[in-house]
C-alpha positions in Angstrom: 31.9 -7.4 -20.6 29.8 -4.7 -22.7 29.3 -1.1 -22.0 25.8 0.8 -21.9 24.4 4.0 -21.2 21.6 4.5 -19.0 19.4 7.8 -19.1 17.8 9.4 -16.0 15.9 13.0 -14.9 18.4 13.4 -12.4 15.1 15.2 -10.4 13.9 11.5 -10.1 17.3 9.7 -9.8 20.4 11.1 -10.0 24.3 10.0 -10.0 24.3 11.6 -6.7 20.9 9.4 -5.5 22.8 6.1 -6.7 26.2 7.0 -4.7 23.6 7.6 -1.8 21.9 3.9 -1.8 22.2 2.5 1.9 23.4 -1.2 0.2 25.1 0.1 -2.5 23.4 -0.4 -5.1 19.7 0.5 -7.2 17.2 -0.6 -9.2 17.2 0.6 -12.6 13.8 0.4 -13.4 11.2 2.4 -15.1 12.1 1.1 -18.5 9.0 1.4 -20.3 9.6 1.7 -23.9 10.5 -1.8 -25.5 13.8 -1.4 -27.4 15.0 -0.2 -24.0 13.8 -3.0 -22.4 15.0 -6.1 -24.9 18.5 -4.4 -24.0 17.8 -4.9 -20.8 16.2 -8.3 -20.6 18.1 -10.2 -23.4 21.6 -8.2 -23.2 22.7 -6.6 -20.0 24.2 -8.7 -18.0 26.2 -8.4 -14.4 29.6 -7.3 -14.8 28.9 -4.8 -17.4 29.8 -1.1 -17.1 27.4 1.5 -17.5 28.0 5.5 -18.5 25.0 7.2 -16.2 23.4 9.8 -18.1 21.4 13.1 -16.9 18.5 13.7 -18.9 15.9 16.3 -19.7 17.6 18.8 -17.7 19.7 22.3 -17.7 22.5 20.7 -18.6 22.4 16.6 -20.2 25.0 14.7 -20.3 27.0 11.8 -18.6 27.7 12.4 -14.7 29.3 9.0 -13.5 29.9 5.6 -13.8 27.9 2.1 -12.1 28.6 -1.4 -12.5 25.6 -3.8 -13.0 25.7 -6.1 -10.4 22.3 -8.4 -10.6 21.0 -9.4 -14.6 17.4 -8.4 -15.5 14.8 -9.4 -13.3 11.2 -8.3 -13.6 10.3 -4.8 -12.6 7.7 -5.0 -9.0 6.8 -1.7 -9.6 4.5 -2.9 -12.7 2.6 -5.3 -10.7 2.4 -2.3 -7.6 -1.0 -1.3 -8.5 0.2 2.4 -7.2 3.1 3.2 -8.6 3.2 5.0 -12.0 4.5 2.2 -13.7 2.2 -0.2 -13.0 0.6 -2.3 -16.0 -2.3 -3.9 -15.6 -1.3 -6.2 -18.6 1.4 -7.6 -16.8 1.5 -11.0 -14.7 4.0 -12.8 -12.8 3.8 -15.7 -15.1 4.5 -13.3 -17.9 6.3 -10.3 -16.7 6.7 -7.2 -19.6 8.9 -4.7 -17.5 12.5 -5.7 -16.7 14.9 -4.0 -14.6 18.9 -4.0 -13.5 20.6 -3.2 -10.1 23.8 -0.9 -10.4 26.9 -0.3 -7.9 28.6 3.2 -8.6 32.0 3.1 -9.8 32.6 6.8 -9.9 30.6 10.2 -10.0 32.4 12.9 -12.6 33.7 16.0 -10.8 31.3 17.9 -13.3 28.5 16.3 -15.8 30.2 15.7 -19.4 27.9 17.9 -21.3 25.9 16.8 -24.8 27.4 19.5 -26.3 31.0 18.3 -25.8 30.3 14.7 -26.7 28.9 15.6 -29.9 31.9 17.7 -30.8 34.4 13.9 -30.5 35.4 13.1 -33.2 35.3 9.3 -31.6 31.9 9.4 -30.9 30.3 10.4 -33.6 28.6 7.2 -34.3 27.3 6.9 -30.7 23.8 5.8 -30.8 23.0 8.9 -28.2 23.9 11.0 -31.0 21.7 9.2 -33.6 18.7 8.1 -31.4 18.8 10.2 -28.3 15.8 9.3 -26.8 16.7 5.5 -26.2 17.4 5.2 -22.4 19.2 2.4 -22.7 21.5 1.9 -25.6 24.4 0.5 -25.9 28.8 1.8 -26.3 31.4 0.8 -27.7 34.5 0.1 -25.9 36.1 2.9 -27.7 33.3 4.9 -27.1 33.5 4.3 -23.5 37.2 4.9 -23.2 36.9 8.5 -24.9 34.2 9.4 -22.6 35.8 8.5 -19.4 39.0 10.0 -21.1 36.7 13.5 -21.6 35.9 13.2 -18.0 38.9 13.0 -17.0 40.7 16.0 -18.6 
């Protein structure tokens, strides 16, 4: 099993939108940058544990816990001529857009803040801390454990 941590505006799809999903899960899709989405495609896999992380917001930082539960697949909303993530460049016979489905596991009673994680010792070589703009990038189990340990206390 690996750990990852998954970046979202929490105005488009929050911790709270993911514990809301009628089947229990959601699609984590989106992912248009392509570091982001080789993780995805080539390296997430189901079973895998996920810190979910509030973005570009008042305050950023991780507000929960998911589970993947289904491997990459190709993203529909790039072949959805409507949505804003279509790409014209994309077929179905050579997809460029990959996406995840999660399962919660647990919502924090408050969102660990940036400004905490960054003072962890632990966690100072956390790729959030180095290249913060990556929405999906990847955790140590150490890194994991002193987040959910933060949470926690």
């Amino acid at each position: 099993m690996n750990y990852w941590l998954f970046k979202s505006e929490p105005d488009e799809y929050s911790i709270d939108d993911l514990f809301a999903e009628a089947d229990g899960s959601g699609r984590w899709d989106g992912i248009r940058n392509y570091q982001a989405r080789n993780l995805l495609r080539d390296a997430v896999s189901e079973g895998d544990q996920v810190l979910f992380y509030h973005s570009s917001c008042k305050v950023p930082g991780v507000a929960g816990t998911a589970r993947v539960v289904r491997a990459a697949y190709p993203d529909p909303a790039q072949f959805d001529t409507h949505s804003p993530y279509h790409d014209p460049k994309s077929t179905a016979e050579a997809p460029r857009w990959f996406c995840v489905d999660i399962a919660p596991l647990a919502r924090f009673d408050e969102v660990l803040p940036l400004a905490r994680l960054k003072q962890e010792p632990a966690l100072e070589d956390m790729v959030l801390l180095r290249q913060g703009r990556l929405s999906v990038q990847p955790v140590t189990a150490a890194q994991w454990r002193a987040v959910t340990r933060l949470a926690q206390a």
